[in-house]
mmCIF file as Biopython writes it, N, C-alpha, C and O atoms, coordinates in Angstrom:
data_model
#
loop_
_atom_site.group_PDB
_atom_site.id
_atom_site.type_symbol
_atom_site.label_atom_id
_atom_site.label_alt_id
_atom_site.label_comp_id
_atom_site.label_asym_id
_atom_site.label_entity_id
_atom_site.label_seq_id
_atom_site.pdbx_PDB_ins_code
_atom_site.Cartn_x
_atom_site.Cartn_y
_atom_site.Cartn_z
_atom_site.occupancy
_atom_site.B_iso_or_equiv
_atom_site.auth_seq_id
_atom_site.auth_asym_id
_atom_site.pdbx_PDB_model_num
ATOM 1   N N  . UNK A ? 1  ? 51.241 32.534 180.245 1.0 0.0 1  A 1 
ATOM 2   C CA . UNK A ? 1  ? 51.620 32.293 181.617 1.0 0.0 1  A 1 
ATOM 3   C C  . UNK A ? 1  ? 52.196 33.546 182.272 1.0 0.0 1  A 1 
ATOM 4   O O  . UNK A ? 1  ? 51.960 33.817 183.449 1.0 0.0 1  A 1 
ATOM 5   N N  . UNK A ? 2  ? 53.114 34.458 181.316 1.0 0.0 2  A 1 
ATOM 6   C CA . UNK A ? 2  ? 53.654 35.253 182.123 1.0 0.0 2  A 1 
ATOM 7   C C  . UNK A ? 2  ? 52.781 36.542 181.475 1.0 0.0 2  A 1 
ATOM 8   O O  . UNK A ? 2  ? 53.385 37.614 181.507 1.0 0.0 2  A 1 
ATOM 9   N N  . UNK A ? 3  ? 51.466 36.561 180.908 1.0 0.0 3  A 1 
ATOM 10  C CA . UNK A ? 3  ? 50.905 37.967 180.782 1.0 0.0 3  A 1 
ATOM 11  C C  . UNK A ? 3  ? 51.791 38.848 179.731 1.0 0.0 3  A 1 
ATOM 12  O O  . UNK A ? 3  ? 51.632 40.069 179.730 1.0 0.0 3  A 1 
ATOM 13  N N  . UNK A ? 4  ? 52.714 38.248 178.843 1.0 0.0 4  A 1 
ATOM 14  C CA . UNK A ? 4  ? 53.191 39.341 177.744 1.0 0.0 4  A 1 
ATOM 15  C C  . UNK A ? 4  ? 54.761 39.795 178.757 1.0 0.0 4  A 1 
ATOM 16  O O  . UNK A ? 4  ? 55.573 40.567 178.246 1.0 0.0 4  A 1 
ATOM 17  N N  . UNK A ? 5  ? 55.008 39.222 180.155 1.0 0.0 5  A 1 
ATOM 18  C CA . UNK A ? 5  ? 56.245 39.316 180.448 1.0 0.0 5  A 1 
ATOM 19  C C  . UNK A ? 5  ? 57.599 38.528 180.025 1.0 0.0 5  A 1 
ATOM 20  O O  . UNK A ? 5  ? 58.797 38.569 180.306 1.0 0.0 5  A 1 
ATOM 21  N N  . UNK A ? 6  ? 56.693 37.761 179.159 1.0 0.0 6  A 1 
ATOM 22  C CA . UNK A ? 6  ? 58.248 36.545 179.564 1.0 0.0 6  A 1 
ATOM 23  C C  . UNK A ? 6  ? 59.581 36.622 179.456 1.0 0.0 6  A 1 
ATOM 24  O O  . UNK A ? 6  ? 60.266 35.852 180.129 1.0 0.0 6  A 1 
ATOM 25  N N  . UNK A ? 7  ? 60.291 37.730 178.441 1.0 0.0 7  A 1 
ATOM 26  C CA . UNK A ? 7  ? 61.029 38.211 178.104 1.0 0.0 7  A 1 
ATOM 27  C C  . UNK A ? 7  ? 61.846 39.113 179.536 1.0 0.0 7  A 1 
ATOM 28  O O  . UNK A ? 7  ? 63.017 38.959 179.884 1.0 0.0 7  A 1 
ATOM 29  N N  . UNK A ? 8  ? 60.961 39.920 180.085 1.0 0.0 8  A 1 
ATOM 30  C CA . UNK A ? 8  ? 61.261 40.795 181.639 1.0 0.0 8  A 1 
ATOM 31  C C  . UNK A ? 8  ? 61.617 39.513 182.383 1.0 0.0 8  A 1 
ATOM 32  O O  . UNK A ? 8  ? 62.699 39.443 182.966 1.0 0.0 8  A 1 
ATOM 33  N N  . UNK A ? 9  ? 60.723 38.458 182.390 1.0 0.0 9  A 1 
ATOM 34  C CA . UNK A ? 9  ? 60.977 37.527 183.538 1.0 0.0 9  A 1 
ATOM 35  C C  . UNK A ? 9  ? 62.168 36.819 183.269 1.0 0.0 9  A 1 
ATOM 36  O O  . UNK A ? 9  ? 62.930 36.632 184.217 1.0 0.0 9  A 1 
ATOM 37  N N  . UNK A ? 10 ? 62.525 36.311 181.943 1.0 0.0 10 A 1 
ATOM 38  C CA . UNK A ? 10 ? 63.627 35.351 181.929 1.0 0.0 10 A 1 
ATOM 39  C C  . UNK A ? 10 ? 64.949 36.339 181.840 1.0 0.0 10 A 1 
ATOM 40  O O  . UNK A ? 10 ? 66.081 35.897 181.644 1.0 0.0 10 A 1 
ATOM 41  N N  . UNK A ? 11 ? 64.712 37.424 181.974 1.0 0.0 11 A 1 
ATOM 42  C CA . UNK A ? 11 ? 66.181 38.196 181.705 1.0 0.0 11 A 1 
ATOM 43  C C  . UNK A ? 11 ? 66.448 38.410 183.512 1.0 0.0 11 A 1 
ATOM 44  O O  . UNK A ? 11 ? 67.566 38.297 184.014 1.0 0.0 11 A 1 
ATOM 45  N N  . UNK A ? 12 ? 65.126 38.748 184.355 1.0 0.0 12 A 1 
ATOM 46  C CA . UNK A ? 12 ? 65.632 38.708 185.679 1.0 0.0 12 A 1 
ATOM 47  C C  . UNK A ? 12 ? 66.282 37.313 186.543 1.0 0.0 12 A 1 
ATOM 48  O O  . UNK A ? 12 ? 66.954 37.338 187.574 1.0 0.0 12 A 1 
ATOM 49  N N  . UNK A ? 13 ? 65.840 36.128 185.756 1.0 0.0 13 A 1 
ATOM 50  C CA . UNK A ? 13 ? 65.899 34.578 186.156 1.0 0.0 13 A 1 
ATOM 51  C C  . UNK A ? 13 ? 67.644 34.819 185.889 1.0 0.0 13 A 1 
ATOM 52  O O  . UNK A ? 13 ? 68.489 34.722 186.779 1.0 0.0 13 A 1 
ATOM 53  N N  . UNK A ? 14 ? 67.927 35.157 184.413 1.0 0.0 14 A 1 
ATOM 54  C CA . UNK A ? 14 ? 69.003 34.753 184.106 1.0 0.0 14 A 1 
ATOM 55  C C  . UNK A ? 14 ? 70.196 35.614 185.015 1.0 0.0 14 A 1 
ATOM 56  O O  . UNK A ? 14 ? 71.234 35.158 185.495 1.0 0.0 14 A 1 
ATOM 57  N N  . UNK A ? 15 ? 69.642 37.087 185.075 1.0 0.0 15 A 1 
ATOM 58  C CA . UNK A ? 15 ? 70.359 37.788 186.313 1.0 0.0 15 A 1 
ATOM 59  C C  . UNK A ? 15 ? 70.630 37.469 188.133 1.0 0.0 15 A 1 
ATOM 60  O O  . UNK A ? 15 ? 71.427 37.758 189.026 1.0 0.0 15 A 1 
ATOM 61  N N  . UNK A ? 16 ? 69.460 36.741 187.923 1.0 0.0 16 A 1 
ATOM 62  C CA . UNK A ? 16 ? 69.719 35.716 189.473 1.0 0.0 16 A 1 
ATOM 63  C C  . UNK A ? 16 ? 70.095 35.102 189.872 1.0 0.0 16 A 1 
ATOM 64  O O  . UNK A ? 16 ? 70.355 34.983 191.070 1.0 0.0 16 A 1 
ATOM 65  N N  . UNK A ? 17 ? 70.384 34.099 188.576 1.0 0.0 17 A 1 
ATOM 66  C CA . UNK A ? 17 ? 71.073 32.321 188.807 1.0 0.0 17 A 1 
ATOM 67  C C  . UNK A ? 17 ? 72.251 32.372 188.368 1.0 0.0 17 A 1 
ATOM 68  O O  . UNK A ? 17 ? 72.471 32.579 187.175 1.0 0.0 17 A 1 
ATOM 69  N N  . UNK A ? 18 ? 73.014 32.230 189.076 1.0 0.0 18 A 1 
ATOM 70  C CA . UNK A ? 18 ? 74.670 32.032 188.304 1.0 0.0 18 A 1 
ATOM 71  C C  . UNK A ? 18 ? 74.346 30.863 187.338 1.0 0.0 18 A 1 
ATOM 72  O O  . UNK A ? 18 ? 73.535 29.974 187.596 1.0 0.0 18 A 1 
ATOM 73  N N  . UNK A ? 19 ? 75.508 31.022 185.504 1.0 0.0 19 A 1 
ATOM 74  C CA . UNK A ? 19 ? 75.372 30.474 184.962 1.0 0.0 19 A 1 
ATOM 75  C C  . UNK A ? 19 ? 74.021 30.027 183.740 1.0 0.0 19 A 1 
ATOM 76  O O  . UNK A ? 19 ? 74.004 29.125 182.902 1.0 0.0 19 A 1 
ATOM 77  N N  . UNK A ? 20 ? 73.199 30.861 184.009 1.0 0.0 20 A 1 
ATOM 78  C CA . UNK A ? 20 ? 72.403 30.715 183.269 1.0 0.0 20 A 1 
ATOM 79  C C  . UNK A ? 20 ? 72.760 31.801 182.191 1.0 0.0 20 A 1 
ATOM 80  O O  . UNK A ? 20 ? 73.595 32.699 182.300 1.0 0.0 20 A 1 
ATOM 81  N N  . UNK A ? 21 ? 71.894 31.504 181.070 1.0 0.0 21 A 1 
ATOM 82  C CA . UNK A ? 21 ? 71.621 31.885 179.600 1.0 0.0 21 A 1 
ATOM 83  C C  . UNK A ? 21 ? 70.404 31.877 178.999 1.0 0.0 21 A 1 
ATOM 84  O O  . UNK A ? 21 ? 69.694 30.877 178.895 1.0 0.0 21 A 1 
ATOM 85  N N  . UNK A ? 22 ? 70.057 33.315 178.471 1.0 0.0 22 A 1 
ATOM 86  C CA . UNK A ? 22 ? 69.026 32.811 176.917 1.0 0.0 22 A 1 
ATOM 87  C C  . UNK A ? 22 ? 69.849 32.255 175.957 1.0 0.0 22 A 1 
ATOM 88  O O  . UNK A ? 22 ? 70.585 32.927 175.234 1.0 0.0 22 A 1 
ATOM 89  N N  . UNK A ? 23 ? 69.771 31.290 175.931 1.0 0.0 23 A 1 
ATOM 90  C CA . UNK A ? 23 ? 70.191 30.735 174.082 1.0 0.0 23 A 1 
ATOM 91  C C  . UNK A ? 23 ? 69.824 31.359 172.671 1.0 0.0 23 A 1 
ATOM 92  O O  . UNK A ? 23 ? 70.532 31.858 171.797 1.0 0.0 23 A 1 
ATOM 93  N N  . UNK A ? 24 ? 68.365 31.133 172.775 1.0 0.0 24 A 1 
ATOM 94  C CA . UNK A ? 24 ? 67.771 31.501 171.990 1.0 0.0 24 A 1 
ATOM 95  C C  . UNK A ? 24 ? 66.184 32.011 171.970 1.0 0.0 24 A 1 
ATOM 96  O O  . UNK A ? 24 ? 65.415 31.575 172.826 1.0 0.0 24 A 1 
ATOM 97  N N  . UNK A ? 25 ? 65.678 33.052 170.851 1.0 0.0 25 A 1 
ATOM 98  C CA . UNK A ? 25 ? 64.976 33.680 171.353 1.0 0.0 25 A 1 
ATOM 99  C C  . UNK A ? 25 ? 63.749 34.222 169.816 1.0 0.0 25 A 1 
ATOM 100 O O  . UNK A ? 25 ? 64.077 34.729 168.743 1.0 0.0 25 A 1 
ATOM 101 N N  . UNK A ? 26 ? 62.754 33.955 170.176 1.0 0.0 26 A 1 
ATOM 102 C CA . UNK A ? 26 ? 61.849 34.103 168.634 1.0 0.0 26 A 1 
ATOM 103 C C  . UNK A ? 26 ? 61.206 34.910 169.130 1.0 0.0 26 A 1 
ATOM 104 O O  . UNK A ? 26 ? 61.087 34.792 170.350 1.0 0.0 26 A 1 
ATOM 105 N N  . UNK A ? 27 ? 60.500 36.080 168.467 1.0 0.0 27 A 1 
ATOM 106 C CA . UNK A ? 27 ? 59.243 37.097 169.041 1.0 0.0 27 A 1 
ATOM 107 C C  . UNK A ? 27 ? 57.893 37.180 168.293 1.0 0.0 27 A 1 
ATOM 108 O O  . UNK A ? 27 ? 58.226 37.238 167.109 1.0 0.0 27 A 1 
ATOM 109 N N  . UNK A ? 28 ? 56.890 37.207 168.341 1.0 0.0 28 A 1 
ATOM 110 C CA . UNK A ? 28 ? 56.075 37.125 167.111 1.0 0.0 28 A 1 
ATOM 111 C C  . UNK A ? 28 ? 55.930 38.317 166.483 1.0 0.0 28 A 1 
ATOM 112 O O  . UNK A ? 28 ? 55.670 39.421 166.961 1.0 0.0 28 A 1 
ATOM 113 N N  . UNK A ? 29 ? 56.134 37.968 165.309 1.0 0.0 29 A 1 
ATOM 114 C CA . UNK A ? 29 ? 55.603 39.297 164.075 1.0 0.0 29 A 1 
ATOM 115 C C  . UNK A ? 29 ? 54.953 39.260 163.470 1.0 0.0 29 A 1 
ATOM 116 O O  . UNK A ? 29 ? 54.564 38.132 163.168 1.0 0.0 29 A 1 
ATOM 117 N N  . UNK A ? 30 ? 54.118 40.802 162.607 1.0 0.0 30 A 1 
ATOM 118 C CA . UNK A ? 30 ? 52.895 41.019 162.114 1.0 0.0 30 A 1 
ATOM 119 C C  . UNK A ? 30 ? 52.082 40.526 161.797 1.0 0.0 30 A 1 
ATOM 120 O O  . UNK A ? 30 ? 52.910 39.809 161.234 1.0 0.0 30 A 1 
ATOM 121 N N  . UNK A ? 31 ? 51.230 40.140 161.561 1.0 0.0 31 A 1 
ATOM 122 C CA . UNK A ? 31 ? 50.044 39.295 161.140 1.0 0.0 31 A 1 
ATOM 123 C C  . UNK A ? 31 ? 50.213 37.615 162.102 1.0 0.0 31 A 1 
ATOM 124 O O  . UNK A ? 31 ? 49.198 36.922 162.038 1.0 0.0 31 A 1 
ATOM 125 N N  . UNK A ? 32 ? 51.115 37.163 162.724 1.0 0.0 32 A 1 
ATOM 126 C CA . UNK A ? 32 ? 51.137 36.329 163.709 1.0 0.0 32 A 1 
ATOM 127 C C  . UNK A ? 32 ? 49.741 36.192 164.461 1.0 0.0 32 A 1 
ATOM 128 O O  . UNK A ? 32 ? 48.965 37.133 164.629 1.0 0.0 32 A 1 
ATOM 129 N N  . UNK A ? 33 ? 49.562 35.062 164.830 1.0 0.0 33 A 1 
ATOM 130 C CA . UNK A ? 33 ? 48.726 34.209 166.140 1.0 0.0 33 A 1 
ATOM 131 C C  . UNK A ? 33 ? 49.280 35.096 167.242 1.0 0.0 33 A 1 
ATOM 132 O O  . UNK A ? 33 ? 49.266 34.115 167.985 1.0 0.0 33 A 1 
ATOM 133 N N  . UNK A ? 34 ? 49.801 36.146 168.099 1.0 0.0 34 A 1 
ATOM 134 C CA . UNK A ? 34 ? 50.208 36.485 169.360 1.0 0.0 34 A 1 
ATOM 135 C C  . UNK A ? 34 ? 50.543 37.985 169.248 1.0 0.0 34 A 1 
ATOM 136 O O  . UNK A ? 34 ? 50.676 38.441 168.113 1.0 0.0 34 A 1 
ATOM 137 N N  . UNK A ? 35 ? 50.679 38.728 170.220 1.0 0.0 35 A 1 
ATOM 138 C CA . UNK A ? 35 ? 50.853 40.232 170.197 1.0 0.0 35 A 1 
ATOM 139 C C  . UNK A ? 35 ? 52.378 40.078 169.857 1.0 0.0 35 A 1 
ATOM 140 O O  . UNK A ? 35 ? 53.234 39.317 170.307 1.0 0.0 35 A 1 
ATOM 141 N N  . UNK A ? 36 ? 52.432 41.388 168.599 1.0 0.0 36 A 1 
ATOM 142 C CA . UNK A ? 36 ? 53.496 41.596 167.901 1.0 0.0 36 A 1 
ATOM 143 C C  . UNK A ? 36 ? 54.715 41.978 168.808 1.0 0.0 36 A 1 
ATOM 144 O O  . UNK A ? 36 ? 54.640 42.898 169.623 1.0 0.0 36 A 1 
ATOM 145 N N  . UNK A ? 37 ? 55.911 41.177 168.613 1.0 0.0 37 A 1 
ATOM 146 C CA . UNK A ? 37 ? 56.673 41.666 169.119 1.0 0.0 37 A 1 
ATOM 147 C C  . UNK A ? 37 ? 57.554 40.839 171.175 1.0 0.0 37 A 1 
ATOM 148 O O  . UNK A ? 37 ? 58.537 41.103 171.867 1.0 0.0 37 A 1 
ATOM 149 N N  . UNK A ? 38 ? 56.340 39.824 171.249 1.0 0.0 38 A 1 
ATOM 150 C CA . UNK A ? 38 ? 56.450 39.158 172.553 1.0 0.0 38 A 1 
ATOM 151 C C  . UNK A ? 38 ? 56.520 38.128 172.160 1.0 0.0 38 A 1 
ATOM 152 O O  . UNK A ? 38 ? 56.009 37.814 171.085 1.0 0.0 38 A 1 
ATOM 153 N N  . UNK A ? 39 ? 57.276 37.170 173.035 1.0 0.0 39 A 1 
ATOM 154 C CA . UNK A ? 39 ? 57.666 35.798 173.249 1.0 0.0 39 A 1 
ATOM 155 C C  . UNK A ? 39 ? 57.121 34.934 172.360 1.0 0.0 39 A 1 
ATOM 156 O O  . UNK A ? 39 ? 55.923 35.168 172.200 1.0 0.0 39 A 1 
ATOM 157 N N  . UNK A ? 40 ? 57.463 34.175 171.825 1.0 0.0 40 A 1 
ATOM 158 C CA . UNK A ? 40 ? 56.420 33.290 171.015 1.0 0.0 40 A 1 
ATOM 159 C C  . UNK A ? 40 ? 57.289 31.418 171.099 1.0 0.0 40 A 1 
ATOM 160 O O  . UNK A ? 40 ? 56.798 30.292 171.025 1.0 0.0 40 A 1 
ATOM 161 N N  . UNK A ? 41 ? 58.919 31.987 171.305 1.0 0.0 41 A 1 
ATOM 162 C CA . UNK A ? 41 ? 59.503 30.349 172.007 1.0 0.0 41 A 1 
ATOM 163 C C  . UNK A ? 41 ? 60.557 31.122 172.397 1.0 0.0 41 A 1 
ATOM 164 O O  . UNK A ? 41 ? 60.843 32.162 171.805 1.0 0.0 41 A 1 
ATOM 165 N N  . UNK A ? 42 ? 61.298 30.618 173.552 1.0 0.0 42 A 1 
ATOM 166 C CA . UNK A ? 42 ? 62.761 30.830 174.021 1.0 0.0 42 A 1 
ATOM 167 C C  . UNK A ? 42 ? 63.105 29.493 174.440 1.0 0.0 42 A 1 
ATOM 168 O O  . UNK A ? 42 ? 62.354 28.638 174.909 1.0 0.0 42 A 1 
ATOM 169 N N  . UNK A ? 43 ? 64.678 29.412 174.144 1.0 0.0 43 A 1 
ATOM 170 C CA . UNK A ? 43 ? 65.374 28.741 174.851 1.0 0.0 43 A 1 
ATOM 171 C C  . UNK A ? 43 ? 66.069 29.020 175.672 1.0 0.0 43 A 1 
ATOM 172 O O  . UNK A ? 43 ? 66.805 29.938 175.310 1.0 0.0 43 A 1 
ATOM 173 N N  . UNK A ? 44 ? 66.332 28.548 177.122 1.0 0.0 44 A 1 
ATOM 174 C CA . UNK A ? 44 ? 67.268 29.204 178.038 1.0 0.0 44 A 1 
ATOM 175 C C  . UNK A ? 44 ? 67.894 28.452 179.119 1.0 0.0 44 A 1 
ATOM 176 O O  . UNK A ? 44 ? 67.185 27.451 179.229 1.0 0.0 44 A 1 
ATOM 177 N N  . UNK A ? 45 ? 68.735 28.393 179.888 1.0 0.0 45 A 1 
ATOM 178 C CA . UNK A ? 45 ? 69.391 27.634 180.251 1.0 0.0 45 A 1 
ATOM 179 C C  . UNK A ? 45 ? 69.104 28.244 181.783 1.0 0.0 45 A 1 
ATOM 180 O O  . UNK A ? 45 ? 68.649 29.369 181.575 1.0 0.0 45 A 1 
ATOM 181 N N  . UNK A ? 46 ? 69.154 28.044 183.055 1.0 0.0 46 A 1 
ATOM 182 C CA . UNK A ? 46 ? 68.782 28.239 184.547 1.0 0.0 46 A 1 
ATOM 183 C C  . UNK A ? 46 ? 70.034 27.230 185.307 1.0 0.0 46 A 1 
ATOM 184 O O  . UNK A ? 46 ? 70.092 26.003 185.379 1.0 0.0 46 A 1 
ATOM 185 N N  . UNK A ? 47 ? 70.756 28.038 185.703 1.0 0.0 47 A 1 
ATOM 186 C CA . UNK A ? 47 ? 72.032 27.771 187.062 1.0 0.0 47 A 1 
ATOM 187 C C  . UNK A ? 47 ? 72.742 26.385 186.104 1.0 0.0 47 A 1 
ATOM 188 O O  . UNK A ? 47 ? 72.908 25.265 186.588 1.0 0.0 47 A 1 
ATOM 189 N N  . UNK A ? 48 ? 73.074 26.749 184.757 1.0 0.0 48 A 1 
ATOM 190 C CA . UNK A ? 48 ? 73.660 25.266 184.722 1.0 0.0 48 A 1 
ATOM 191 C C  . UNK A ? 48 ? 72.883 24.379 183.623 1.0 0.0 48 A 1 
ATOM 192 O O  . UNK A ? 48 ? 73.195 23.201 183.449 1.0 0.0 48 A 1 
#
């Protein structure tokens, strides 16, 4: 969805919205299903 951004995008979300948070945060590694190193699940919290 976000093209290998999601990480850029949810750190600007969380800088925008008062109260928000990443919780938590997985990236994929080597030999993984997804390009090494990008999003693969987050948890995060938005204004609350």
């Amino acid at each position: 969805m976000f093209e290998g951004n999601a990480e850029a995008v949810m750190n600007l979300y969380t800088l925008l919205f008062q109260w928000s948070e990443i919780l938590s945060i997985t990236h994929y590694e080597p030999g993984e299903d997804g390009a090494e190193g990008t999003v693969k699940h987050v948890l995060f919290k938005l204004n609350g």
